[in-house]
SENU-928583 format. One record per residue (C-alpha): x, y, z. Coordinates in steps of 0.1 Angstrom, whole numbers, plus 2048, in hexadecimal, padded with zeros to 3 digits. Layout:
XYZ;...
! end
This chain:
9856AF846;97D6CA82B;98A6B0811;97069781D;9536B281B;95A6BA7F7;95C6967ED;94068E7FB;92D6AE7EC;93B6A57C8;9316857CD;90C68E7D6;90D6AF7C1;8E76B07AC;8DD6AB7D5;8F26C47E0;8EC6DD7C7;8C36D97CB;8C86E07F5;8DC6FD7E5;8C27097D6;8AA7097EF;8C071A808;8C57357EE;89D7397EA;89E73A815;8B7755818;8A77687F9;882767809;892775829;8A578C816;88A79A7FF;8777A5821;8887C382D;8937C980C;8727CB7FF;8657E0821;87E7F481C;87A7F97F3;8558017F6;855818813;87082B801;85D8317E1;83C8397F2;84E853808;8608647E9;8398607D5;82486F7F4;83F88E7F8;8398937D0;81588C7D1;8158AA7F3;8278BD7D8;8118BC7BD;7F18BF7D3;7FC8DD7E6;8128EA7D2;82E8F07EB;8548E17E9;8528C27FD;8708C780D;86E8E7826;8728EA848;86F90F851;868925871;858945872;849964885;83197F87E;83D99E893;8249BC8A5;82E9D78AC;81F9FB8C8;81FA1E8C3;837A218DF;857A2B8D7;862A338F9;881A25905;872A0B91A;8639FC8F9;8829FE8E9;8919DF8F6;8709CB8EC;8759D68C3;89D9CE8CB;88C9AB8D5;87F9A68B5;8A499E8A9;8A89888C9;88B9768BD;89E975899;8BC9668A7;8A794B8BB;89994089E;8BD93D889;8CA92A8A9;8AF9108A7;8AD90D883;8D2902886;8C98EA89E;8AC8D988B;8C88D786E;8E28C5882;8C88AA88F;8B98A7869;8CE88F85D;8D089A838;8E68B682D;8CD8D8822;8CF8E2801;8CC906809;8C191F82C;8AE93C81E;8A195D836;88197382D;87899283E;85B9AB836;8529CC83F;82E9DC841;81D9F9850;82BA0D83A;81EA2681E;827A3F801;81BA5E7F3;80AA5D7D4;7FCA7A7C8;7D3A7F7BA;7C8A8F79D;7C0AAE7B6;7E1AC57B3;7EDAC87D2;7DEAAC7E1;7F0A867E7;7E1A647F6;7F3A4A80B;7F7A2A7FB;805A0980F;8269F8802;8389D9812;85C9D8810;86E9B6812;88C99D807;89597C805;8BB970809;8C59697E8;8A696F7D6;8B99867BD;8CA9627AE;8A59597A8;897976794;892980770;8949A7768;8779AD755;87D9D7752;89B9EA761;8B79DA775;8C19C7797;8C79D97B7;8E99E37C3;8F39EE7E5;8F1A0F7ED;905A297E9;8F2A487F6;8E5A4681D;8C1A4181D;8B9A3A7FF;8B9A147F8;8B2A037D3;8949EB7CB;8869D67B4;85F9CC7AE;8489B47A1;8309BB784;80F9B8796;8219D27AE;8289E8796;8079E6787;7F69E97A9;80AA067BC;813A1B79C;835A1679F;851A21783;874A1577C;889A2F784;873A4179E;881A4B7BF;864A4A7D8;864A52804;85CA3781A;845A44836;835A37853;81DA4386E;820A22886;837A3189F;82BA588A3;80AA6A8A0;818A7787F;829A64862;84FA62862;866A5F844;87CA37846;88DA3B829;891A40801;888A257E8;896A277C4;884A0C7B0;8A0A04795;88C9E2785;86E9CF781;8749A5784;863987784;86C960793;88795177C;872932786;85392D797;85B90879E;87990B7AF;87D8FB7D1;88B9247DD;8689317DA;85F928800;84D948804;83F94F7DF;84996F7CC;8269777CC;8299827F1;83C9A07E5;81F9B07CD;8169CC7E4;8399DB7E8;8629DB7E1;87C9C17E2;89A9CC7F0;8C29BB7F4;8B99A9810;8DA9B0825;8D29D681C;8AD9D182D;8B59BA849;8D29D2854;8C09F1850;8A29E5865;8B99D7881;8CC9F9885;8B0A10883;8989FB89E;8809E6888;8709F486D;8529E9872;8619C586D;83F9B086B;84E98B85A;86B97A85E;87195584F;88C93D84E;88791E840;89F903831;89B8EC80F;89F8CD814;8A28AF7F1;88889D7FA;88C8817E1;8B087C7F8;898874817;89A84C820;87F841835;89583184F;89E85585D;87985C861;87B85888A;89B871887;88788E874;86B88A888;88188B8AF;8938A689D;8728BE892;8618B28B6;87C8B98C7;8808DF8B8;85B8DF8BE;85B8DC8E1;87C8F58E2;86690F8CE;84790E8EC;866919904;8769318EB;85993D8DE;8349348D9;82F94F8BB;84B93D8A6;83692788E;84690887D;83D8FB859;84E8D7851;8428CB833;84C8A5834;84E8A0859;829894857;829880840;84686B850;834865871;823846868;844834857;853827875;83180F87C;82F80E854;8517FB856;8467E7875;8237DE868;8327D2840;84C7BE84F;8387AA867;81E7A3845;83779B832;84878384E;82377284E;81F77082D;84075F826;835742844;82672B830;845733812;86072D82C;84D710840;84D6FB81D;874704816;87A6F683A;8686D7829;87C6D680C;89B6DE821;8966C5838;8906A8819;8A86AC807;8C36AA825;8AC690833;8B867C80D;8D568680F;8DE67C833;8C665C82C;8E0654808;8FF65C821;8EE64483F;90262883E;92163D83C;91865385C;914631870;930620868;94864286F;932641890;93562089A;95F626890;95E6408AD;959660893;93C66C8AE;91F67C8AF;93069B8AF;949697891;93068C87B;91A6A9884;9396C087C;93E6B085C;9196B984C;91B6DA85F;93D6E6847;9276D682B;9086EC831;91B70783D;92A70D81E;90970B80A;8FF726823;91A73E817;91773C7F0;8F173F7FD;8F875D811;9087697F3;8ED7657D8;8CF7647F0;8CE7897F3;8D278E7CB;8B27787CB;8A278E7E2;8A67AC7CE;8947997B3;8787917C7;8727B27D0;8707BA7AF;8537A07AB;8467B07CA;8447D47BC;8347CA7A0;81C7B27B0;7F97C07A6;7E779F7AB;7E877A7B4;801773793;7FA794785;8177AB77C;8197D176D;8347E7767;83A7FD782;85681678C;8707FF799;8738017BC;89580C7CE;8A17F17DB;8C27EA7E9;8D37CE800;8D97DD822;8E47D2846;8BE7C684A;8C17B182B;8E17A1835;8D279C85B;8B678E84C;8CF774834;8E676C853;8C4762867;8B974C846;8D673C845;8D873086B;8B4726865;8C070F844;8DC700858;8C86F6877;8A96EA861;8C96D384C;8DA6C386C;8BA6B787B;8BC69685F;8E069586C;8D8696897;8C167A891;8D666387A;8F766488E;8EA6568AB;8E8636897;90561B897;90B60587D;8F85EC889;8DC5FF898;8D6609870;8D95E6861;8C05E187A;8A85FA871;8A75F184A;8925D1851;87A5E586E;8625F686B;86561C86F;851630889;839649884;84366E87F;84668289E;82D698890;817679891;82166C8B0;81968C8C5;7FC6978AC;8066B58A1;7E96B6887;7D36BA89C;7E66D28AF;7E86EB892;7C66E788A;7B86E98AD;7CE70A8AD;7C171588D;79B70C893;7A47228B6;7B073E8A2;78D740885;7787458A3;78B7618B2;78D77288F;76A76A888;75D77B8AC;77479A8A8;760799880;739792892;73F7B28A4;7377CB88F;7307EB8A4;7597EA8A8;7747F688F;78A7D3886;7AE7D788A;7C17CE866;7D97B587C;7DE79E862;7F778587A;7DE76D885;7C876A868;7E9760853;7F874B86E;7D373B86F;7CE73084A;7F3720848;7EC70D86B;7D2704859;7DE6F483B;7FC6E6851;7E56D1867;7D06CB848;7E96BD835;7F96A8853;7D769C85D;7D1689838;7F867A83A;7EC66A859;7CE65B84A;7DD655824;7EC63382F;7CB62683C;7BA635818;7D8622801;7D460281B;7AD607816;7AC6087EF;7C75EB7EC;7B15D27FE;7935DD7EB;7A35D07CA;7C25BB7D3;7B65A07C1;7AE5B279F;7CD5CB79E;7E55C7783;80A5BD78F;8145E4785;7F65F579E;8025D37B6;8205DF7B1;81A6027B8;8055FE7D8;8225E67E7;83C5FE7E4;82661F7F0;81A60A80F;8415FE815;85361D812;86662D835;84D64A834;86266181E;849667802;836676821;84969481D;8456977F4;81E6937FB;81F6AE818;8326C4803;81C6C27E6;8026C37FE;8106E980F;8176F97E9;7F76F27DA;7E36F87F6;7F67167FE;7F27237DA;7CA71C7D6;7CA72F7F4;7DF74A7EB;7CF74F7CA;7AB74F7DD;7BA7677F1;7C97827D9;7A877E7C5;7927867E3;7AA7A57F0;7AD7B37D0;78F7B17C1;77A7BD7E4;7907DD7E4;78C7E77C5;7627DE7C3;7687F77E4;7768127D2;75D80E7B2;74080E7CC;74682D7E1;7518417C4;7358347AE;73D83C788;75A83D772;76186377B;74F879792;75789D78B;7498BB7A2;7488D7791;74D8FB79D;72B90B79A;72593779A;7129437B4;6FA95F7AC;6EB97C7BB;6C39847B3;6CE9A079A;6E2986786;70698E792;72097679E;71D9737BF;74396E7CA;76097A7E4;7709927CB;7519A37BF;7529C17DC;7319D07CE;71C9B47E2;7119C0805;7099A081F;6E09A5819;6E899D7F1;7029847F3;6ED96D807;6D096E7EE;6DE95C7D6;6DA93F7C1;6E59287AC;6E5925782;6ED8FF777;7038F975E;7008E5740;7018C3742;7098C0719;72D8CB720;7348A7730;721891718;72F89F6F8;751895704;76387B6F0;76685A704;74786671C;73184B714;715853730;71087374C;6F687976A;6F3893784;6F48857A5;6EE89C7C6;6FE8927E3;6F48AA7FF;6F58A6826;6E68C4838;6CB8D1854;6B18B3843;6998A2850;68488284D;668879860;64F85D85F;634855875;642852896;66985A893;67E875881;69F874879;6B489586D;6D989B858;6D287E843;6EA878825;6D188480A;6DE8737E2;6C78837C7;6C88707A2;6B886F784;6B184B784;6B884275E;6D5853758;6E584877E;6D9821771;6F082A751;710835765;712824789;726807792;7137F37A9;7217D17B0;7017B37B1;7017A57D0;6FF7CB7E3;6D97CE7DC;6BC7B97EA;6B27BE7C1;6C17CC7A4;6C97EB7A5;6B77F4784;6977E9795;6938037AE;6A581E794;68481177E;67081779A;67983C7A5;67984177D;651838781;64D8497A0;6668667AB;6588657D2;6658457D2;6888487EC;6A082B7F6;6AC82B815;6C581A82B;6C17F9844;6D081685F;6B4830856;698818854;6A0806877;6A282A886;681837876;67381387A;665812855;6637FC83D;65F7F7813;63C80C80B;63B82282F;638849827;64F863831;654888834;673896827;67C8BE82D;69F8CF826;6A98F083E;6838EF84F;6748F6829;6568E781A;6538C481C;6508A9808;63D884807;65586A7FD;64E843801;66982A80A;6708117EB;6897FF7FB;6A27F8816;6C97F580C;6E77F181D;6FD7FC804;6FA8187E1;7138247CC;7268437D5;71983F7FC;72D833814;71881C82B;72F820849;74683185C;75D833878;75B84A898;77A8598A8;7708418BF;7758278AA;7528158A7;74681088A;72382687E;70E81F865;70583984D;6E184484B;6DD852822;6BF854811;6BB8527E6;69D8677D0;6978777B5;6AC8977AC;6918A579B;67789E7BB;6918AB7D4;6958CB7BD;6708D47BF;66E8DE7DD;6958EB7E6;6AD8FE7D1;6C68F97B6;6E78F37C6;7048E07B8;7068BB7B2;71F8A27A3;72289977D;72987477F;73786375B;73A841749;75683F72E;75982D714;76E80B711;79281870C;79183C716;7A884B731;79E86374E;7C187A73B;7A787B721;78788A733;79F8A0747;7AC8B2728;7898B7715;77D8C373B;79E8DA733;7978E5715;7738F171B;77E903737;7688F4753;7708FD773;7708DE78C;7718DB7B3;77F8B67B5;78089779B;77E8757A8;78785978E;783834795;79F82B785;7B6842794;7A98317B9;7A98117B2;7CF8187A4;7D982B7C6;7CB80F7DA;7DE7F37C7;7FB8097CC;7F98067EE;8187F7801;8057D9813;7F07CE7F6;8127CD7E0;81F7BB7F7;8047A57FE;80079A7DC;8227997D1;82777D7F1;80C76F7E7;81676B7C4;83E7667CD;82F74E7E4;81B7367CA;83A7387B0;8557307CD;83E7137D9;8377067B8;85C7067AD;8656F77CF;84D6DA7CA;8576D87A7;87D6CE7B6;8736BB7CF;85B6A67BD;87E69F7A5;89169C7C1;87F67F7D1;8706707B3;89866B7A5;8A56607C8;8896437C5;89263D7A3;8B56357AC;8AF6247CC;89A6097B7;8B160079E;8B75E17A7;8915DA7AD;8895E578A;8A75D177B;8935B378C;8725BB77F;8845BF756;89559C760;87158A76A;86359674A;8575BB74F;8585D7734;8655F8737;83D605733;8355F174D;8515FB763;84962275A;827618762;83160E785;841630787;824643777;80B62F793;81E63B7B1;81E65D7A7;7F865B7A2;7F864D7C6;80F6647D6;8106877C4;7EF6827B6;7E067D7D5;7F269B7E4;7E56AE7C4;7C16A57CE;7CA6AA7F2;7D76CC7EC;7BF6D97D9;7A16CD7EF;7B46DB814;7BC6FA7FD;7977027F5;78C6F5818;7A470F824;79672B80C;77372A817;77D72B83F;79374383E;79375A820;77276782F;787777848;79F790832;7817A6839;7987B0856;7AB7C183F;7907D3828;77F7DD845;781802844;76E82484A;75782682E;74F802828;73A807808;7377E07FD;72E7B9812;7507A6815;74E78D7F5;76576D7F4;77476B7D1;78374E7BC;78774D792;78B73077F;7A974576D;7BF74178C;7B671E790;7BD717770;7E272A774;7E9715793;7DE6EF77D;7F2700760;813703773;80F6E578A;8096CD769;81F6DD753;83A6D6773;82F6B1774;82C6AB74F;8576BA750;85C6A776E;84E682765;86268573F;88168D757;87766D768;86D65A74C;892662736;8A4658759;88F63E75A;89562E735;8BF63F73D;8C6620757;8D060174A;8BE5E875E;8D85C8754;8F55D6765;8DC5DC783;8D55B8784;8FC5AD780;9045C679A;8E45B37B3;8F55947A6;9165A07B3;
! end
């Protein structure tokens, strides 16, 4: 039997080698979907732990417990067992750190202790003989911390070798600040447990030291928190305090260090039942033991991160894997359709149904394992498309993702490959139920409609599709509730869509060929005659070629319309609500009336002073001298105890944007269709009249005024001012024109835009924003260092750039256009087979016909005219099909991805997008693929030699 299978593969081997390859592309698509899930999750867990890392600066990778200790005067006995307690407490704490580490399943790079002491004091003496002063000291340890210090003066600790007296090593602020000397032996006192001060014990300081390295992970509790006292051996300290009750024990730590760039995403629902479960542990132990996990937060959100990008992914790849199952299913339908005449006559020799089936099942079977074997390999590729998907066909260098084959790849493969073999043995079931005779019969019959025809599946889909716009539409028209970004339907909507679509014009594409034959029957040539006899006689098979070219063209219009509008919506989003280039808020001095800085560390301010105070502003020079600035405004953005009134309504804690209208003109972005009018025409306006304000559609409705209506405008109950509305706007740069509620409904922002220099009339100076325009070329790096180098200090720097970079980075845009794009190639590449596929199947299936046609006179051009004709009437017409149930599906459905852009802080309208550059990309690759394909055709074509065709008919 195996014999038989290989045979008959070697003998049909270009056919078997193309169903190879599209069970290969199957098990690769389903592949590439937890492998990409996985691959992006991964690298945006690693780059949000670095990113908490750099923002905080604090190691990403702690989990620590601690507890701050208090302490009576009583030192009677019956307290005595409450300060032995505190050790209790201590050995709690060791006990449940060791069960957080057994249920973390990553190994800890190192368990690290810190204790501190306060309360305590020395004697320093004054500059009066005779006389001393108490000065407070800390005295504390780390385990270890010795391996992480650099002497700067002096030497290390030792243990001791004299009772009571203990050796120590300090910081250099601590030196500085407490007086202290290397080599000094000074008494440790303290006055917390008796009305007058007790000795603890003797302190020889032997060094001074400093961090070996600031960076390193060990630094969980900074060396900094030892400036205002001693470090001593930590064994020494922690033994000491223990056997002599506590001494005045006030910290305790223990924390472990974790390698966070080790943590896999996967073990997210581990960490977080292990740190939950120590949590509600702790509230029993005790309720004073604070917790600090560093990365346990951030992994909250990854197990619905995983769940969320796999079910996008799964609906992105829909329409992909729906038009493999096309190709599939051709190609086996050819090959069963070549092998037809063999399958009856081994059926009506008593093979059955059931042998026959076996046979094509080894057959397929083994295309599934090479598949199984190379299918995942392809996956990893795609991913790597995937990751560096920035666009519909757009591609940057990125850091490549970590990708790997895993169980979930290879489930994933195994599921592809059942699919490929089911989708392959349909052909099969339906052609071994024939007998030889039963398929004689059925050459000279005419074939029945598809069953998608017969039980009008078209319509179907589109009925289910039509359903599914209006529900997406309503959930859209309600717009005092938050959308939800499930992305299922809307996806599963569009490819119904194009499905029903596409079936709906195969059903009505013989009527059109039957139509425009009778319209010229008598004046076609004998090569169109030709041409419209054999498209109106064939057994329906080119049904499938048009469908598919239908599916891929239409899928890619759409998928390019799609990307487009996605992408470019997001990132208008981010240039609107940020507003300019860069948008840098400084950090302005406070002063008092006398012309001192008013600030926390200046302790000769009393309260009466430090509230009168004001501010100077800076220069604004600074900015525009800077190389690459091209143009800078201030802009105000203040939301405090305001109020507007007009005639009959008031409205108070109004977002409040103060410009100077020529310079903002020269530095916002402001996209055209956000304004009822240019955006220069009411900057031109407030430049002519400064009480001219612009408010928004929310504001207006809720003071019920209108363009020209007067208002009253006051800040904190102060003198008021007469402002006159120029216009009504839904949306301004740098305001966000709504927001969400923790309720969830969606509020619409009530702002207001004048003139900085009218709004500073009548209120004080206080700090506004320094937006900037750079030039063509320059990078924010740039700005950054000159910002540097002048030594401005800044509160926060927004860049554009930087945004609209974080957003494309984003996990679910990735891998929405990277489908999208993977998509369109796959599909094209697909059709680009097929197209071969069938085109060279028809070629050699009319062999004989054409041998008759070169016998009764007909040249070879008029013969590759024939073929040229039919491909005008069958893949041309699925071009123009395609492309017109493409667009058709753009403009119903691409409206709707505002699902997924609708977010807190909508600053921009939804706006479908489509460039002639992506159109152009998808006519570039589909002709360049027909151009290859018809000279593939044409040089079989012109390969066959047409007089052994006709001896072999004569035969």
């Amino acid at each position: 039997m195996f014999s038989f299978v290989w045979q008959k593969m070697k003998s049909n081997r270009w056919k078997v080698l193309s169903l190879l390859f599209g069970c290969i592309l199957v098990v690769g698509m389903f592949a590439s979907i937890p492998i990409y899930t996985e691959g992006i999750l991964q690298r945006m867990l690693i780059k949000q732990l670095e990113n908490r890392q750099t923002e905080q600066k604090i190691y990403s990778g702690y989990y620590g417990l601690a507890k701050e200790y208090r302490y009576t005067t009583d030192t009677s006995d019956s307290k005595k067992s409450r300060y032995q307690g505190t050790f209790q407490s201590i050995d709690k704490i060791r006990s449940e750190m060791a069960k957080v580490q057994a249920d973390i399943p990553y190994k800890e790079q190192a368990t690290d202790e810190m204790i501190q002491l306060e309360n305590l004091f020395i004697e320093v003496p004054t500059s009066v003989e005779g006389q001393s002063e108490d000065r407070s000291v800390t005295i504390g340890s780390m385990t270890g911390i010795e391996d992480h210090l650099s002497l700067v003066a002096g030497r290390m600790y030792e243990n001791s070798s004299q009772a009571g007296v203990f050796e120590a090593v300090v910081t250099e602020k601590a030196m500085q600040q407490k007086g202290f000397t290397v080599g000094s032996e000074i008494e440790i006192k303290t006055d917390l447990y008796g009305k007058e001060p007790s000795d603890v014990f003797k302190v020889r300081i032997v060094g001074v030291v400093s961090a070996s390295d600031y960076k390193d992970s060990y630094w969980y509790t900074p060396l900094s928190t030892f400036d205002d006292g001693l470090i001593m051996n930590y064994s020494e300290l922690f033994k000491e305090t223990q056997k002599n009750w506590p001494r005045n024990l006030v910290n305790y730590s223990l924390w472990s260090t974790y390698d966070f760039r080790g943590f896999r995403f996967q073990d997210a629902s581990s960490i977080l039942n292990a740190t939950n479960a120590s949590a509600v542990r702790l509230k029993d132990i005790d309720k004073k033991i604070t917790v600090n996990c560093t990365f346990s937060d951030i992994m909250t959100n990854y197990p619905s991160y995983q769940t969320s990008l796999q079910t996008s992914l799964q609906i992105l790849f829909i329409p992909i894997v729906l038009m493999l199952a096309f190709y599939i299913y051709m190609v086996s339908q050819l090959m069963v359709t070549t092998d037809k005449t063999v399958i009856s006559v081994m059926e009506s020799r008593g093979a059955g149904k059931g042998r026959i089936v076996l046979f094509y099942l080894m057959e397929y079977s083994l295309l599934a394992a090479v598949s199984f074997i190379l299918g995942p390999l392809l996956g990893l590729l795609m991913c790597k498309v995937l990751g560096a998907s920035n666009g519909f066909l757009s591609f940057v260098s990125r850091t490549a993702l970590p990708v790997q084959i895993g169980g979930a790849a290879l489930l994933y493969a195994a599921a592809a490959m059942v699919f490929f073999v089911l989708v392959t043995l349909i052909p099969v079931f339906l052609f071994a139920r024939k007998g030889i005779v039963e398929t004689k019969r059925t050459v000279s019959r005419k074939s029945k409609s598809p069953v998608w025809q017969r039980y009008f599946f078209d319509i179907i889909l589109l009925g289910i599709s039509g359903y599914a716009l209006y529900l997406i539409r309503s959930s859209l028209a309600d717009e005092t509730s938050f959308v939800s970004k499930n992305n299922m339907l809307l996806f599963l909507a569009s490819t119904l869509f194009i499905m029903g679509a596409g079936m709906l014009f195969l059903r009505i594409y013989p009527l059109l060929v039957k139509i425009v034959y009778r319209i010229g029957r008598k004046k076609w040539s004998p090569v169109l005659y030709t041409s419209f006899l054999q498209v109106s006689r064939t057994d329906g098979r080119e049904q499938f070629l048009m469908l598919f070219i239908v599916l891929a063209l239409s899928v890619g219009i759409f998928n390019a319309n799609a990307a487009r509008t996605i992408n470019q919506n997001k990132e208008d989003e981010v240039s609107q609500s940020i507003g300019a280039d860069l948008v840098v808020q400084e950090t302005w001095l406070k002063y008092t009336e006398d012309g001192s800085v008013a600030s926390s560390s200046n302790p000769t301010l009393s309260s009466s002073t430090s509230q009168a105070t004001h501010y100077n502003e800076p220069s604004l020079d600074r900015f525009s001298s800077m190389d690459g600035v091209e143009h800078v405004a201030r802009v105000l953005s203040v939301k405090n105890n305001n109020k507007l009134t007009s005639a009959s309504s008031r409205a108070a804690g109004i977002s409040v944007m103060g410009i100077d209208p020529a310079e903002f003109g020269q530095v916002a972005w402001s996209r055209s269709d956000a304004l009822p009018a240019p955006i220069n025409s009411y900057l031109n306006a407030m430049t002519e009249n400064p009480g001219f304000v612009v408010i928004s559609k929310k504001l207006s409705d809720s003071l019920k005024v209108n363009p020209g209506d007067s208002l009253t405008f006051s800040v904190d109950s102060g003198e008021e001012l007469q402002v006159t509305v120029l216009g009504v706007v839904d949306y301004w740069p740098g305001l966000s024109s709504t927001y969400i509620t923790e309720e969830g409904v969606l509020v619409y922002n009530c702002f207001m835009v004048m003139d900085l220099d009218y709004y500073l009339s009548n209120n004080p100076m206080i700090p506004y924003e320094v937006w900037i325009k750079k030039t063509d070329g320059t990078l924010d790096q740039d700005i950054y260092n000159q910002i540097e180098k002048k030594s401005i200090v800044v509160d926060s720097i927004t860049s554009k750039a930087q945004s609209i970079a974080a957003v494309k980075n984003d996990p679910q845009l990735q891998g929405l256009n990277g489908a999208l794009s993977l998509g369109f190639i796959v599909s094209m590449l697909i059709c680009a087979v097929g197209f071969l596929i069938y085109w060279i199947v028809s070629i050699q299936g009319r062999v004989l016909q054409f041998g008759i046609y070169r016998a009764m006179g007909m040249k070879k051009r008029s013969i590759l005219g024939i073929i040229g004709a039919e491909q005008v009437m069958i893949s041309g017409v699925a071009i123009g099909a395609g492309i017109l149930i493409g667009n058709i599906a753009s403009t119903l459905y691409v409206p709707l991805f505002k699902i997924l852009n609708n977010t807190a802080g909508t600053s921009l309208p939804y706006r479908i997008v489509s460039q002639l550059s992506d159109y152009l990309k998808i006519y570039v690759i589909l002709g360049i693929i027909l151009i290859l394909c018809f000279i593939i055709l044409s040089r079989l074509m012109l390969s066959i030699r047409i007089d052994q065709a006709v001896k072999l008919g004569e035969e």
